[in-house]
C-alpha positions in Angstrom: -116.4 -90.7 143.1 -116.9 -92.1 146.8 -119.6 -91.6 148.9 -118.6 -91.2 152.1 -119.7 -91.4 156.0 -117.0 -90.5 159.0 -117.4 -90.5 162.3 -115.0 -88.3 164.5 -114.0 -88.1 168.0 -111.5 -86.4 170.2 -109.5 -83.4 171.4 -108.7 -80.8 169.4 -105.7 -80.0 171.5 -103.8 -83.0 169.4 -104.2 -81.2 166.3 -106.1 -81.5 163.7 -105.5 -83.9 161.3 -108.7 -85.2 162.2 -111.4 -82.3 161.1 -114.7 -82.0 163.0 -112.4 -83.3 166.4 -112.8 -80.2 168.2 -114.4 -81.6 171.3 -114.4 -85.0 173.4 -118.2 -85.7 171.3 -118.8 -87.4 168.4 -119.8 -86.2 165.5 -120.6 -88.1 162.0 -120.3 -86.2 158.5 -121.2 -87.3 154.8 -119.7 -86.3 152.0 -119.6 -87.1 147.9 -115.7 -86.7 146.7 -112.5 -88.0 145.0 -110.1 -90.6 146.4 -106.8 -90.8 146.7 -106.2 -90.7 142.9 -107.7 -87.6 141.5 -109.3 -87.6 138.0 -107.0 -87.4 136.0 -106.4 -86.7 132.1 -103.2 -86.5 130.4 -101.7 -85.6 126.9 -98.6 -87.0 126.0 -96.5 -87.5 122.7 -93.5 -89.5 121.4 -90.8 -89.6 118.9 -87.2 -90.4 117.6 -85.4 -88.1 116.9 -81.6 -88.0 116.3 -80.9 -91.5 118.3 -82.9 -89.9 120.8 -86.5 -91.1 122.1 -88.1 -87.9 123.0 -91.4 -87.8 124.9 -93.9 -84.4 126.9 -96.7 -85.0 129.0 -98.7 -82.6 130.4 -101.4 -83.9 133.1 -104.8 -81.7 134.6 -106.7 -83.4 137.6 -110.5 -81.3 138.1 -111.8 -82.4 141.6 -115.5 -83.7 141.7 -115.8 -82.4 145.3 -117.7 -79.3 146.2 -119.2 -78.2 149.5 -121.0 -74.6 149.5 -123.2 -72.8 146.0 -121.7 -71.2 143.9 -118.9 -73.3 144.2 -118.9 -75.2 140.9 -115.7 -75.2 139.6 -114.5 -77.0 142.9 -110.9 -77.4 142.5 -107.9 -78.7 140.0 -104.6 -79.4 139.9 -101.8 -79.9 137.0 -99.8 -82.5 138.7 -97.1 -83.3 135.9 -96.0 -81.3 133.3 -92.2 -83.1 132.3 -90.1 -83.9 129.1 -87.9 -86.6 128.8 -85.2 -88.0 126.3 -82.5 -90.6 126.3 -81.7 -94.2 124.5 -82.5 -98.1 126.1 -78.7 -98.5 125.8 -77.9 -95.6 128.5 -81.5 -94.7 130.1 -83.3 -91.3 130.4 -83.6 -88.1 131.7 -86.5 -85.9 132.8 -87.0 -82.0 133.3 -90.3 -80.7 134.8 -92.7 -81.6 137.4 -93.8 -84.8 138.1 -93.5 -87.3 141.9 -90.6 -87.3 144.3 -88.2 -89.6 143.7 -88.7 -90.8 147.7 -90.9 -92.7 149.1 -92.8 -92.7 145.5 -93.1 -96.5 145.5 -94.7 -96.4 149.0 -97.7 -94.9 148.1 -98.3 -96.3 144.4 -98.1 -99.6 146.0 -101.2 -98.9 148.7 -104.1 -100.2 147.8 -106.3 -97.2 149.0 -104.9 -95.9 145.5 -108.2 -97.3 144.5 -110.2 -95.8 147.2 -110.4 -93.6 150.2 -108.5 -94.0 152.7 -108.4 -92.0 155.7 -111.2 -89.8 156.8 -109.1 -87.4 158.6 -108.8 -83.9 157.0 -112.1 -82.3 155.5 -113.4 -84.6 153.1 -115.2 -81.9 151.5 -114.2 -79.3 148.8 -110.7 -81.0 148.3 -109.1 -82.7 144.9 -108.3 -85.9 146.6 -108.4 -87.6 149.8 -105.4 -88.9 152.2 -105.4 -92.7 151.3 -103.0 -93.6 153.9 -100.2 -90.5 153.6 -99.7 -89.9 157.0 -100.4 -92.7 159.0 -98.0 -95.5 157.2 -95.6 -93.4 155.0 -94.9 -89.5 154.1 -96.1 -87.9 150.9 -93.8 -88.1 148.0 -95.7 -85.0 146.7 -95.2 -83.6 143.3 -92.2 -82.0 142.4 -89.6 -79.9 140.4 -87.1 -82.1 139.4 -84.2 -83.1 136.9 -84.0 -86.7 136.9 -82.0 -89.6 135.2 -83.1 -93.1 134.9 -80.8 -95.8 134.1 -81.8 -98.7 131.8 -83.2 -101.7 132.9 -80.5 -104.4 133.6 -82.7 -107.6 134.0 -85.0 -106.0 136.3 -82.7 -103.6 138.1 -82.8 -100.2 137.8 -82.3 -96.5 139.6 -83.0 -93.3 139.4 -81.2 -89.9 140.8 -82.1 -86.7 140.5 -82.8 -83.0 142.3 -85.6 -81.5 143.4 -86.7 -78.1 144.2 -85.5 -77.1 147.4 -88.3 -77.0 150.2 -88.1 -74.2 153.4 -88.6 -76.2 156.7 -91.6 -74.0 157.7 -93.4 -75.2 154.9 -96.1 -72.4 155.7 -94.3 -69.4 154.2 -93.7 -71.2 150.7 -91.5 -73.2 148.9 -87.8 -72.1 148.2 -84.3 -73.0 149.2 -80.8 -72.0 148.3 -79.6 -75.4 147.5 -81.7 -78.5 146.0 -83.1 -81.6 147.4 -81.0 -84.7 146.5 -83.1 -88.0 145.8 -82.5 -91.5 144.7 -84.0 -94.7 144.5 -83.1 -98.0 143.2 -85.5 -101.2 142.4 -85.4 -104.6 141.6 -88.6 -106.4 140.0 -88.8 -109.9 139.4 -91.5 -111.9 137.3 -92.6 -115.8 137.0 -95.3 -118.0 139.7 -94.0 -115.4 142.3 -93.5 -111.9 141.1 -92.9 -108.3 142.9 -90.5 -105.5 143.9 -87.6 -104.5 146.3 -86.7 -100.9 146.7 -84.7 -98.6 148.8 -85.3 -94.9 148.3 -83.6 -91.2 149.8 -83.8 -88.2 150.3 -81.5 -85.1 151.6 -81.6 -81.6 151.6 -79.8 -78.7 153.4 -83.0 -76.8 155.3 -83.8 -73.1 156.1 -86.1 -71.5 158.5 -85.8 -73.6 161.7 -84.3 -71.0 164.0 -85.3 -71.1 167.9 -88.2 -68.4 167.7 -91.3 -70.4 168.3 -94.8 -69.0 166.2 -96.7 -67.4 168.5 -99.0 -70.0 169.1 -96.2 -72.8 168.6 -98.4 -74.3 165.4 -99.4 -74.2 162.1 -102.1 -75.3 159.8 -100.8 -77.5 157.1 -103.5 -78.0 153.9 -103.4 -80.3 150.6 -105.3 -79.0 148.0 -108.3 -76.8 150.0 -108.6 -79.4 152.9 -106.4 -79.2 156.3 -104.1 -82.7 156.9 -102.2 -81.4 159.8 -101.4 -79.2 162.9 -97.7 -79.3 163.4 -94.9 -77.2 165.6 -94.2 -74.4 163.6 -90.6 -71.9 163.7 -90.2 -68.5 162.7 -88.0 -68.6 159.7 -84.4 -67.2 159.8 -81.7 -67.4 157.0 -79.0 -67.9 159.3 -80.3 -71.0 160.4 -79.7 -73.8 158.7 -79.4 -78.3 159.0 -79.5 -81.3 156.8 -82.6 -83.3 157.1 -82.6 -86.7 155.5 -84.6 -89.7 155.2 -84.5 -93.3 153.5 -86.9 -96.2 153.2 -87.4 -99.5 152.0 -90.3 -101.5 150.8 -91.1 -105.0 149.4 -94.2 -106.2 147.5 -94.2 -110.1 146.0 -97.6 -111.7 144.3 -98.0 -115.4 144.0 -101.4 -117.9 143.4 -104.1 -114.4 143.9 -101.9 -113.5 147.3 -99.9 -109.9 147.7 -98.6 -108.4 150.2 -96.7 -105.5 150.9 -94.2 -104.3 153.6 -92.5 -100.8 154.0 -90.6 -99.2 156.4 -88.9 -95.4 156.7 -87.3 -93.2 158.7 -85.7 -89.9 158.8 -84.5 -86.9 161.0 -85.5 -83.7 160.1 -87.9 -84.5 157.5 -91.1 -84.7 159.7 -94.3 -86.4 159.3 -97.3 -86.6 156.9 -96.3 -83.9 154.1 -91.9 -83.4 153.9 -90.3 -80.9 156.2 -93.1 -80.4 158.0 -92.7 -80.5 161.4 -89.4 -81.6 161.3 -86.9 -79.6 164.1 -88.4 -78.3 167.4 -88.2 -74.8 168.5 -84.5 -75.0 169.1 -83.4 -76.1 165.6 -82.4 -79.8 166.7 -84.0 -82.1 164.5 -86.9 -84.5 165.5 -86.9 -88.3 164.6 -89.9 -89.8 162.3 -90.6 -93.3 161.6 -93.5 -94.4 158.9 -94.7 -98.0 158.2 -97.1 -100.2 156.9 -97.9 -103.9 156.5 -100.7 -104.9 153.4 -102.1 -108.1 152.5 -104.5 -108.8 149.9 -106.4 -111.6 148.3 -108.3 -112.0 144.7 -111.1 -114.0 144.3 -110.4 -116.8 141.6 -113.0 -116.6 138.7 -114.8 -113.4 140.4 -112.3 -111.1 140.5 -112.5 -109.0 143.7 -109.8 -108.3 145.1 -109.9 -108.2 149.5 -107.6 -106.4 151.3 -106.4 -105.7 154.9 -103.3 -102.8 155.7 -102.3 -100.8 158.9 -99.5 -98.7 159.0 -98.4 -96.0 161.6 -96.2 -92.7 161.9 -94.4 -91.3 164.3 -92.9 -87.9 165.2 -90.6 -88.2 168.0 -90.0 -85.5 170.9 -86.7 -84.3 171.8 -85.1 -83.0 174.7 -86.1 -79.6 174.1 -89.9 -80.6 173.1 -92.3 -79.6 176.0 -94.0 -82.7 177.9 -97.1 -82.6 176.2 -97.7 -81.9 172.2 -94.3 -83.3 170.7 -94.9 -87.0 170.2 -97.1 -87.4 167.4 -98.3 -91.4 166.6 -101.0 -91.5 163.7 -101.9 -95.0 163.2 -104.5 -96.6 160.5 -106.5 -100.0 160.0 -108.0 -100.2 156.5 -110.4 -102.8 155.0 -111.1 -103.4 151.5 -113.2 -104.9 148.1 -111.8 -103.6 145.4 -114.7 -105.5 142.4 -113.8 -105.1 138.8 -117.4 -104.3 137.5 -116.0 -104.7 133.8 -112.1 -104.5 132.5 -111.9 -100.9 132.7 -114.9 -100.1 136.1 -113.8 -101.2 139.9 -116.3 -101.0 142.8 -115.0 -100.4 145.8 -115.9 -100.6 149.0 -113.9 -99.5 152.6 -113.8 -98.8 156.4 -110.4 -97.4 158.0 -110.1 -96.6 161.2 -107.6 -93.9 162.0 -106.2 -92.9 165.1 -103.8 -89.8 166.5 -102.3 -89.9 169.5 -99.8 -87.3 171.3 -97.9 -87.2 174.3 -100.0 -85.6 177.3 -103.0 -85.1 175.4 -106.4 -87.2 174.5 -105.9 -88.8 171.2 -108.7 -88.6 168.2 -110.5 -90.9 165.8 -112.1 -90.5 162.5 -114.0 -94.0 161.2 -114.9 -93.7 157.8 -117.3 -96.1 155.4 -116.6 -95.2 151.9 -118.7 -96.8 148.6 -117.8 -95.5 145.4 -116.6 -96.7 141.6 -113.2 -95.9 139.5 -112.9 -96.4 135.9 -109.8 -96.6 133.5 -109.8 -95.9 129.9 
């Protein structure tokens, strides 16, 4: 649990990913909630059976945060519910819910995992804050999917699968007639200098992006109970139809107490912050996005902290049928961290970000957050 303090400023006319923007003042909130990893218990089992190592696990995540009486039982989540069997001489496969395939390795390498993140969004009430989805790389989300994993050839693997299929207006539900298709493949490397390379994808044929625009041209985009996003919105029509697809590629290497991380994405059609999501203007074409983020960190020989520096941006790109003002979407983030392991299993941590939203024609809005809180693994 983090306690957190966020100071917001802005327009509400540039959405609101930032909550509590609603005017050019500033305003300052405080709140008690979960980070970017939710709590989180899972039960698992094992076996071999028939040549075949078989393995379940089932996941529940109860959220701490609540923000009104009578609201005790806050909120929860089952994340990952999955099976999986196969050999180490020709991999694995899975069936069930668990993360995307893409853009996966993007956010279990940022090192908000162990904090906060971004104050944008209601901190209050939710089961897990933003970290730095959004503003650096797009949520990988957690997902239907039927996966295979090959085996590990001296530190070189990959993974393929599909996923449930997603409408492009994610705001009347998920569904599709055809699949997502994902990949990814990943190199790790050990000795004085260890780390990871990985390329990742995704592509799927999308529905509802016809040329009717919602009668207010937007729509409110939540996680959990909290809003992330105010995005260009299309009334859905079967008849419509495009491919949106996206890849990426990251790199994180350790050596002597030093990491760093670098990631890069990019896709047409997919949109920004949460998949599909904002993704073709009014016309059906497809808008560009770009997401990145550069992350340095440090740890402290014989103490332990680790001290940590990121900023990453995202971009959702106009197109020629966009109107002038409210297509180009930039949301940008610096974050500072301690990240102090208390005992082998406790972490105190301690952040400010500073996150930014700009778009085309219109004032841009801030949220500033201070967050102090502790994580513990068991």
């Amino acid at each position: 649990m983090y306690y957190t303090s966020t100071k917001t400023s802005g327009d509400s006319t540039t959405g609101s990913f930032f909550a509590g923007a609603n005017d050019t003042s500033t305003k300052t909130s405080q709140n008690m909630t979960t980070g970017l990893l939710p709590n989180y218990l899972t039960v698992s089992g094992k076996t071999r059976q028939n040549d075949l190592d078989v393995t379940f696990l089932i996941s529940i995540q109860p959220g701490i945060s609540s923000k009104h009486s009578l609201n005790g039982a806050a909120t929860g989540e089952n994340r990952q519910q999955y099976l999986t069997f196969g050999d180490a001489s020709w991999g694995s496969v899975k069936l069930g819910k668990d993360i995307g395939i893409y853009a996966s390795d993007a956010i279990l390498n940022d090192m908000t995992l162990l904090g906060v993140g971004s104050g944008a969004g209601n901190l209050a009430g939710g089961t897990t804050t933003l970290g730095r989805i959004g503003t650096g790389y797009m949520y990988a989300d957690w997902k239907n999917q039927i996966a295979y994993t090959s085996p590990n050839f001296n530190g070189f693997s990959f993974t393929g699968g599909v996923s449930q299929g997603w409408n492009a207006d994610n705001s009347t539900g998920r569904a599709g007639s055809q699949p997502a298709f994902e990949g990814k493949a990943s190199y790790s490397f050990a000795g004085d200098v260890s780390g990871k390379v990985w390329v990742s994808g995704i592509s799927q044929k999308a529905e509802g992006i016809n040329s009717v625009a919602a009668a207010d041209g937007y729509y409110a985009v939540s996680q959990s109970t909290h809003l992330i996003a105010l995005v260009p919105a299309v009334v859905a029509n079967a008849g419509t139809k495009a491919t949106a697809r996206a890849a990426d590629i990251g790199v994180n290497v350790n050596f002597a107490g030093f990491g760093a991380t670098a990631y890069y994405g990019e896709g047409k059609g997919t949109g920004t912050t949460i998949q599909f999501n904002g993704g073709f203007d009014d016309v059906g074409a497809k808008r560009k996005s770009t997401d990145w983020y550069a992350q340095g960190t440090y740890t402290l020989p014989g103490v332990g902290t680790k001290l940590g520096v990121s900023y990453g941006e995202s971009e959702l790109k106009m197109t020629a049928d966009d109107s002038e003002t409210g297509g180009h979407h930039v949301n940008s983030m610096l974050v500072v961290g301690a990240y102090h392991p208390l005992t082998k299993h406790l972490n105190l941590v301690a952040e400010y970000s500073d996150a930014k939203e700009k778009e085309t024609g219109l004032d841009s809005a801030k949220a500033k957050t201070v967050s102090l809180g502790a994580i513990l693994f068991f």
